[in-house]
N, C-alpha and C positions, 0 to 999 in steps of 0.2 A: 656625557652621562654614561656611566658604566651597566654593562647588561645587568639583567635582574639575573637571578638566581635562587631556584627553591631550594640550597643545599642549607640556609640557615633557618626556613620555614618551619613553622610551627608543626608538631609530629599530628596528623590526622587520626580522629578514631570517628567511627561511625556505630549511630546505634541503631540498628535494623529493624526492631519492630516499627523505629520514626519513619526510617527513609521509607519499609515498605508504603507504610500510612499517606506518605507522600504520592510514594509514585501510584500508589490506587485512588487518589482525587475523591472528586465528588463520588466514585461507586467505587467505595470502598466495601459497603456490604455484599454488593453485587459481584465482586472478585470472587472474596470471599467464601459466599456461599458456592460461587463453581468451580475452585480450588479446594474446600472440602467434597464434592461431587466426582469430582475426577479420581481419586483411589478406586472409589467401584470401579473404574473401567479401566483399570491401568494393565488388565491382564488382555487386551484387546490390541497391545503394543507387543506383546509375544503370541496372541493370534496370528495378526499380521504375517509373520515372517512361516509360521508351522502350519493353516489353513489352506486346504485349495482355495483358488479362486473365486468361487461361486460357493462356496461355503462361508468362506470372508465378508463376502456382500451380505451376504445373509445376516451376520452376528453384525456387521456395523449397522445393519436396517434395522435389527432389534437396539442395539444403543442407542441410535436414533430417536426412534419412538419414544422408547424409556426418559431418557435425558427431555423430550416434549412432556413428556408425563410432569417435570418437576416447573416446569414454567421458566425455565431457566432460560432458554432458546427462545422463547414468545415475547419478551419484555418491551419489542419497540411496537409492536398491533395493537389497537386500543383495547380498552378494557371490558369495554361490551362483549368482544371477541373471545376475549379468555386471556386476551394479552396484559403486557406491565404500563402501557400506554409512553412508555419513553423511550425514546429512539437511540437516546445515550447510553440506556443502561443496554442494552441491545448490545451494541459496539463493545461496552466494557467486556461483556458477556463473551460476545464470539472471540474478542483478542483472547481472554484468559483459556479459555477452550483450546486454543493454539497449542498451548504447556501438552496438551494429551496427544492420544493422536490422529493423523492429519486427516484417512480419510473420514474419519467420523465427522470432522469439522468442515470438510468440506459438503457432504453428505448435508450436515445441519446450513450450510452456506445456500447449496442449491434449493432446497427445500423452504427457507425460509427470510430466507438473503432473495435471491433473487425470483423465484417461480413465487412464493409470496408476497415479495415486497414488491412485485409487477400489479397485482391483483390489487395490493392497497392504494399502490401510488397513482397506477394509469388508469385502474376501475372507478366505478360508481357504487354507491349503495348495495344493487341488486347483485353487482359481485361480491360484496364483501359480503352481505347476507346468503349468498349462496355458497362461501369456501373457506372465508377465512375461520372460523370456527372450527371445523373440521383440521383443515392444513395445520392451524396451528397448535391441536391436541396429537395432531400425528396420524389422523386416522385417514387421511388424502393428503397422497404421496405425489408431486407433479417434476414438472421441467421446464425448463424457461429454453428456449428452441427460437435462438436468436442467430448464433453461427451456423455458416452455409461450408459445405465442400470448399467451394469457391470465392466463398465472400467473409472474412471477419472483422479485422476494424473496418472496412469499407458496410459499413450497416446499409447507407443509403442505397446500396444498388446490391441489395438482396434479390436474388431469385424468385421466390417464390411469391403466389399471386394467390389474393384472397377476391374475388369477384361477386359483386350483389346482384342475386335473382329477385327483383322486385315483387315478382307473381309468386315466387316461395316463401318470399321474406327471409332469406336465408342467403348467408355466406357460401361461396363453393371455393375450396382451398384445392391449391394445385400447385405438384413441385413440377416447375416446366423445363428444367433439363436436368442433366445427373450433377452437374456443378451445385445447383439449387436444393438439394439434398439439404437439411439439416443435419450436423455434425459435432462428434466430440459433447453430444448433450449430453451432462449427468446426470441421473436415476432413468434415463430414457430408455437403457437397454432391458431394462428389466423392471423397476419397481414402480415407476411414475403412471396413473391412471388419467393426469391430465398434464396437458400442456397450454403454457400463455407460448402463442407460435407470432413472429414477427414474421410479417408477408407485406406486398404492395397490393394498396387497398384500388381496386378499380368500382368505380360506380357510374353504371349510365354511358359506358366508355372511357371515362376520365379516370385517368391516376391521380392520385393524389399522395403519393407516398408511402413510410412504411409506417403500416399498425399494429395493434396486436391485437391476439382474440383468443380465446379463452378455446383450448378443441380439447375434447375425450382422445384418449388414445387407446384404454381397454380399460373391460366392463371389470365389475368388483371381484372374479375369479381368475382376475389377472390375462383373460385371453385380449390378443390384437383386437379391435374392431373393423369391423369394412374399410375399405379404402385406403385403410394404413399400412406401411411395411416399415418395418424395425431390424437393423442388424445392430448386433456388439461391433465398437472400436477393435476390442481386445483387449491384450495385454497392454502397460502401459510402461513407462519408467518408474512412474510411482502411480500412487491411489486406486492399487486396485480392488479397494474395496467400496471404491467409486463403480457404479452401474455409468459409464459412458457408452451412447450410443447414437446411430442416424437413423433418421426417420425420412421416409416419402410419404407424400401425401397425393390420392387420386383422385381428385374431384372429390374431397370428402362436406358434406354440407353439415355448418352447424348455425342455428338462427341469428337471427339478426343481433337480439341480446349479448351475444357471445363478444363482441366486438365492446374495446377497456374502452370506454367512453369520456373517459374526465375532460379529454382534451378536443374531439371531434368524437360527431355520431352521424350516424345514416339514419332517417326517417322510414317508416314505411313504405311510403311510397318510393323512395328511394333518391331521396334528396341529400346529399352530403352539406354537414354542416358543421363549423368550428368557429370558435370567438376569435382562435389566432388566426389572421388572413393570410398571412405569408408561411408557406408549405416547409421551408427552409428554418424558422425561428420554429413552426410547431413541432419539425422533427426533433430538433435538438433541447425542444424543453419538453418533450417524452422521455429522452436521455438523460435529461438533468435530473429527471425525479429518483433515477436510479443509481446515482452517486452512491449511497450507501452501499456498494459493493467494492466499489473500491476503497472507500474507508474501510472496510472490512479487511481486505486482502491485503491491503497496509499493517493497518493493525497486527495481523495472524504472522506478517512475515517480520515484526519486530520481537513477537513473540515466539519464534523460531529461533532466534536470533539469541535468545535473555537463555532459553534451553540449552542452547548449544556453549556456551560460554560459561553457563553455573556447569557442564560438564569437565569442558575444560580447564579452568581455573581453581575448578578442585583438583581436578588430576595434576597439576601443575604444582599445585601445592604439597602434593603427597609423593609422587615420582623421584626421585631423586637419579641424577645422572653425572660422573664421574668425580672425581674428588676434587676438594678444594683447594689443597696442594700440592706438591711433590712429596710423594710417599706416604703420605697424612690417611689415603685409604686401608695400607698397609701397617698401619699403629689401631687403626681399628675406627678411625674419625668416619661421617656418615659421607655418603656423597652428598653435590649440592643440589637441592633443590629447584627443579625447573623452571618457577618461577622467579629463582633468585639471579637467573639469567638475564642480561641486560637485552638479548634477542628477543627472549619469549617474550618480555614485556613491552618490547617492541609488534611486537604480533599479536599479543591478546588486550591490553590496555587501552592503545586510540580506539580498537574495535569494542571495547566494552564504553567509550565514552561519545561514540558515535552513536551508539545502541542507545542510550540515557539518551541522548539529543534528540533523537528519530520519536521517542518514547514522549517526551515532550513537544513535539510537533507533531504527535498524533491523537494526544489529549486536548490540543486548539483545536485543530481539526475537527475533533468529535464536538464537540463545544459549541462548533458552530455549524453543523450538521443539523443538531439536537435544535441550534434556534432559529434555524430555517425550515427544517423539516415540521418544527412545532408553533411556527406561524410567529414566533416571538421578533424574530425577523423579516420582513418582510419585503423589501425593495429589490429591484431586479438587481441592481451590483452586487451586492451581498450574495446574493445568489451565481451569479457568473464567476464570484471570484473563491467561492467554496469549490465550485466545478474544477477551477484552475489548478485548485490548492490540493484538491485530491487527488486529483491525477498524478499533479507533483510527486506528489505525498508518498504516493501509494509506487510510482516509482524507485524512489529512492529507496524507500522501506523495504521491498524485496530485492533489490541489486543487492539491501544490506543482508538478507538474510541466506544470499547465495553465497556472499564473499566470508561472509563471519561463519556460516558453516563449513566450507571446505578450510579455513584458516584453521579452527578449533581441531578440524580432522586431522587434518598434520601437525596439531602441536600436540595432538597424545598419541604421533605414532602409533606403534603395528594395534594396541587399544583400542585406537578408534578406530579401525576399518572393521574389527567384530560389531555383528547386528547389534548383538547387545546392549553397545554404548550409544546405541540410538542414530549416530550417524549416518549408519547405511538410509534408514527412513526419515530425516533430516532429509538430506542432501535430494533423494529419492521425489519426496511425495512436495517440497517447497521448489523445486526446478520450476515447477508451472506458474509460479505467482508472479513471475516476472512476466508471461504473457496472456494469461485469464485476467478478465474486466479490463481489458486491454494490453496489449504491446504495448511495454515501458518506454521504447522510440518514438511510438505512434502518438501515448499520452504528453511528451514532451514537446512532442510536435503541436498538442493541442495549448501547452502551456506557451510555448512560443509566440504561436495566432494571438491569442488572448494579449503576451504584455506588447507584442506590434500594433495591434489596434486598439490600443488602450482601450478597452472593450466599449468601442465605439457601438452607437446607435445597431449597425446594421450586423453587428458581433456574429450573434446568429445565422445568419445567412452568408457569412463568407465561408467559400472552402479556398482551399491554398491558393489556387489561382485568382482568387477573387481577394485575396490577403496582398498577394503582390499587385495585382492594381489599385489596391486602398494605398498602401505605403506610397508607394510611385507618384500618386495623385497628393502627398501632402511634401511639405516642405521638413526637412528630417528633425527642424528643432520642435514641431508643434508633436511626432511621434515619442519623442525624449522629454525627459525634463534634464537635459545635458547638462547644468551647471551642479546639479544634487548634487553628485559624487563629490566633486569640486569643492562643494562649499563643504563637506562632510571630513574632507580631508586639512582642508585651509581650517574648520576650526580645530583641528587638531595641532596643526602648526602654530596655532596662534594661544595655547595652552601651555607650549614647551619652550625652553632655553631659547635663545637664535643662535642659528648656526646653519644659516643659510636655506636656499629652495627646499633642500631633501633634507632638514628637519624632521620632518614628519618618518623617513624613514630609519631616520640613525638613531632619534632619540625618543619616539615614543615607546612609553614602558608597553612590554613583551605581553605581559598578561594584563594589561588593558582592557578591558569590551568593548569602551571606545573604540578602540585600534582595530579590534579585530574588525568590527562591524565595518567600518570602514575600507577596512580591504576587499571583505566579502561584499560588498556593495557597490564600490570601484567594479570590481572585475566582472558583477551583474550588467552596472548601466554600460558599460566601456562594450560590452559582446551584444549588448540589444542594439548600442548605435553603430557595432559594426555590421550587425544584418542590414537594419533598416538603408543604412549606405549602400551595401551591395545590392538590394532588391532595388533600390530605384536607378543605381546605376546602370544596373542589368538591363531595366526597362526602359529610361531614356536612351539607350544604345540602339533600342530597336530587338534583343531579343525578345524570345520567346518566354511569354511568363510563366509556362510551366517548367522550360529549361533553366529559368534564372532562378524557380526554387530549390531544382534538383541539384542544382549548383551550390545554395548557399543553406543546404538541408540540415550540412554538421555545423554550421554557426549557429543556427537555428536550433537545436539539440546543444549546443552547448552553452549557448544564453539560456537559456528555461533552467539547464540542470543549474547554472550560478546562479538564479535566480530564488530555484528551490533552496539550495543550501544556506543561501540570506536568509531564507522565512526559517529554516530548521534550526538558524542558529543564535535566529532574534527569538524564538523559542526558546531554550536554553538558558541566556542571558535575562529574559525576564521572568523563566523560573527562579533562577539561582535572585536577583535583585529582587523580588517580592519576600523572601527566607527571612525568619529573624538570623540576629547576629547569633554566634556561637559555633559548636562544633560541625554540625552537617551540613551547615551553609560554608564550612572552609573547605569543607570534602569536596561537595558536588560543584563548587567554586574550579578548584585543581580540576577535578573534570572538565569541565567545560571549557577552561583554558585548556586543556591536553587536544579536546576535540576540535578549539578554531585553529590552533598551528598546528596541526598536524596535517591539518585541511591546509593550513598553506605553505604547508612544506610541500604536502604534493604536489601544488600548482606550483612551485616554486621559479619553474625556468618559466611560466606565464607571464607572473608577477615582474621578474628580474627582465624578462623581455619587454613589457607596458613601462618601466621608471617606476614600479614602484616598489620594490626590494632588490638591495646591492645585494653582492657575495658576501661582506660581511654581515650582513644584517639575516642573510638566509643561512647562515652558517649558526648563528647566535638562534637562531630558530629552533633550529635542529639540535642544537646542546639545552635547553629549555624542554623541548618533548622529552628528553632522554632523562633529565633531570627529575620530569612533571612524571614517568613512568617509576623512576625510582622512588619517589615522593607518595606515589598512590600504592605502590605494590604491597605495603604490610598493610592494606585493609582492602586489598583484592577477593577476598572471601566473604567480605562481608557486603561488597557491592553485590556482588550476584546473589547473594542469601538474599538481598532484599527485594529479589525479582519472588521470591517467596514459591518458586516452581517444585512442587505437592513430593516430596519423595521417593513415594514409588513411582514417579513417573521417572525421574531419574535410569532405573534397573543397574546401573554401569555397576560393574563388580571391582571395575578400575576405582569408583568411587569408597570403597571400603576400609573404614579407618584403621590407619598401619598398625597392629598389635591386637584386632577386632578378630 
């Protein structure tokens, strides 16, 4: 069977106000209305760069506010509260805010991302009736004061000690060395008048873990209170119009009440008590309720992402660089166009069709955020495998938003390193998304756990070392479903010509979804059964289970991320297959194929190394992206117009149309 080829393919056109309509889903008004909101503040992105420091905080804390003024920021708190009551439109809300900029958005993160959404998820009643009204009009400003000096993704062994005076009825909060310091907290340096503080809760002598509690940090004229001490971080590499700061705490006492109760409470007398018995499942469904922040940070860094590429690929479009022929610039002919380059579209197209993919695996995501967080779902899997899917999620999505920013930088040269073309605070203020609401290693590490214990009974209660003894202790075919791939692949073979075993690889057609899925799904089960082999072989040898993790740590990191890229891409594939027929479904089609070989061009020497892609079949690959890049490039302007990112947030002067 001879390769495909998109060189006889039908010419593609797209019509943009569709695709935007597409990619805004179910909150399309919800975009909308904060894509018309965003001009007001667009002059806050030349702030930025021309304010001191503390002048900066200042103007981003009145945007802040303002932007809570319109309800725009409140939509996932219920509606008693002042909120929109939907969790979804929330998500929609924070990703499109991404488009402006970043401290703002992070500012609106910490305030009502996570020092809020602590208060809704972990509290009771009497917290939300005493804050969420307030926080969510703007008028109490807090901090979520979860990282230590010393302690970040390791939460469980936080420092700092929340101890019960039964004869006071009162909490006594205490940072008991300098490690135990809370750090890197936003609005803590300056604006935040409370904090929810994550401590180990002692009662009666017994630990019981970490909780959280609701403490004042300073009174309404902004001064410190007793017991507390606050320094600024400082400067930062980006978001300095983020207030980051650490906090100590001396013996500071707040009542009993003060303590988020949803999940465990202390009585008065000072009896500890929780529905969850096992200390281990109840810390980690305290963590679970705050997943929306990493959907969030997911979200914002795909939308970094859609910014930096409508930059680029307009500049590409308009730049022109050297001639087209010999002599042809000297008869007076234009140069060619940067995008007419088969490099550049090698550099901006798979990264614009990864962007679409990520963008579509963050609208399941959200989807199913919205019908767990809204009770519509309800069972514990569903719940574990949202956890999983976020973390994933939200990895992948800021790795994308590091890589497609600095790529877009270099593809409009000396351009883009001026502030102006927004790069500088791009590259700048999205560095951190890859390690706020977690270390992107650490969340893969958590997606790893999850698919080795097929999130068995005791899910919750395993930490790594307690992962390699679960594995160890099963037999490898009960941790696999080892024939899937197998059968995934045979029924492929058994669809095609014969022509032997590796059928499957010489003759299935290139742009397929079958095929692709296939592959990415191969190379998912194939790296979780080579963990699960090496942790038990580690451990029938007789090592040590924590040396037999540290050992098989980047298999473990590297099954999660194949496994993510399966869900991002079966995403993708069942957007484009639900589409009617016609033109936008051939468009986002070519995308999609651009984005699963491109992915398996990369892994290529994987692939070729496992049996399942020759040289010629990886070579035929590679002439297919290249084809699939020339095939999408005359309507590369209108993919990114359809990200619909508001104008002036634009500013680029590079973006000014030639003869304007």
């Amino acid at each position: 069977m001879a390769e495909e080829s998109t060189t006889s393919a039908p010419v593609l056109t797209v019509d943009v106000p569709a695709l935007t309509e597409l990619l805004d889903g179910r909150y399309a008004d919800v975009r909308r209305t904060v894509r018309e909101l965003l001009p007001t503040y667009a002059s806050v992105l030349e702030d930025a760069e021309t304010m001191p420091r503390d002048e900066f905080r200042e103007r981003v804390k009145e945007v802040v506010v303002e932007i809570a003024s319109t309800g725009a920021v409140g939509m996932g708190f219920p509606e008693e509260y002042g909120g929109g009551g939907d969790i979804g439109a929330s998500i929609a809300a924070f990703g499109t805010l991404a488009y402006g900029d970043l401290s703002v958005l992070v500012k609106v993160g910490v305030q009502f991302g996570l020092f809020g959404g602590a208060i809704l998820q972990l509290g009771t009643k009497r917290h939300h009736d005493a804050y969420l009204a307030d926080l969510i009009a703007g008028r109490l400003l807090g901090c979520f004061a979860m990282t230590e000096t010393g302690h970040g993704s390791n939460v469980q062994a936080l420092g700092t000690v929340a101890s019960y005076d039964p004869e006071a009825g009162e909490f006594v909060i205490t940072t008991t060395t300098p490690e135990a310091g809370k750090d890197y907290i936003g609005n803590a340096a300056k604006h935040a008048r409370v904090a929810v503080v994550f401590a180990q809760l002692e009662v009666a002598g017994e630990e019981h873990g970490v909780h959280a509690l609701v403490v004042p940090l300073r009174d309404e004229a902004g001064a410190t209170l007793p017991g507390i001490r606050i320094e600024d971080d400082g400067h930062k590499m980006g978001l300095n119009g983020v207030d980051n700061g650490r906090i100590w705490f001396d013996g500071v006492r707040v009542p009993r009440e003060a303590l988020l109760n949803r999940f465990a409470d202390v009585t008065e007398d000072g009896t500890y008590v929780s529905e969850i018995e096992s200390a281990g499942r109840r810390f980690f469904t305290m963590l679970g309720t705050l997943v929306q922040g990493r959907v969030s940070v997911g979200a914002a860094g795909v939308s970094a992402a859609k910014v930096a590429l409508t930059i680029a690929v307009r500049y590409a479009l308009q730049r022109r660089q050297f001639e087209t022929g010999a002599g042809e610039g000297a008869d007076g002919e234009k140069e060619q166009l940067l995008l007419d380059y088969g490099l550049h579209q090698r550099r901006l197209l798979p990264r614009l069709a990864r962007t679409y993919a990520l963008h579509f695996a963050q609208e399941v995501l959200a989807a199913r955020l919205h019908d767990v967080f809204s009770g519509i779902t309800t069972d514990e899997e569903s719940r574990r495998l949202l956890e999983s899917r976020a973390a994933g999620t939200k990895a992948l999505s800021t790795w994308l938003a590091t890589d497609v920013i600095q790529e877009c930088r270099e593809a409009c040269g000396g351009a883009g390193y001026l502030s102006v073309n927004r790069f500088a605070a791009l590259k700048a203020d999205t560095d951190v998304f890859t390690t706020f609401e977690g270390d992107n290693h650490v969340l893969l590490q958590l997606v790893g756990k999850g698919l080795l214990t097929d999130f068995a009974s005791d899910f919750s209660d395993l930490d790594q070392l307690g992962m390699v003894r679960f594995v160890a202790g099963l037999a490898v075919d009960t941790v696999l479903e080892k024939t899937r791939a197998h059968r995934l692949l045979q029924s492929i073979r058994d669809a095609l010509p014969s022509g032997g075993n590796d059928s499957w690889s010489t003759d299935a057609g290139l742009r397929d979804p079958e095929y692709h899925l296939a592959m990415y799904r191969f190379r998912e089960e194939h790296r979780i059964g080579g963990v699960a082999r090496r942790l038990k072989r580690g451990v029938d040898s007789g090592m040590n289970p924590g040396e037999v993790f540290s050992r098989v740590q980047d298999h473990v990191i590297a099954a999660a991320r194949a496994h993510v890229e399966r869900i991002v891409l079966e995403a993708f594939v069942e957007q484009v297959a639900a589409m009617e027929d016609g033109d936008l479904k051939l468009a986002l089609n070519a995308l999609c194929d651009l984005h699963a070989l491109s992915g398996i061009e990369a892994d290529a020497a994987w692939f070729i190394e496992h049996d399942r892609l020759s040289t010629q079949r990886s070579k035929a690959i590679t002439r297919e992206v290249g084809d699939l890049c020339r095939r999408l490039r005359p309507v590369a302007r209108e993919l990114v117009d359809a990200f619909a990112v508001p104008e002036p947030l634009l500013r680029a002067p590079a973006l000014v149309e030639e003869g304007a």
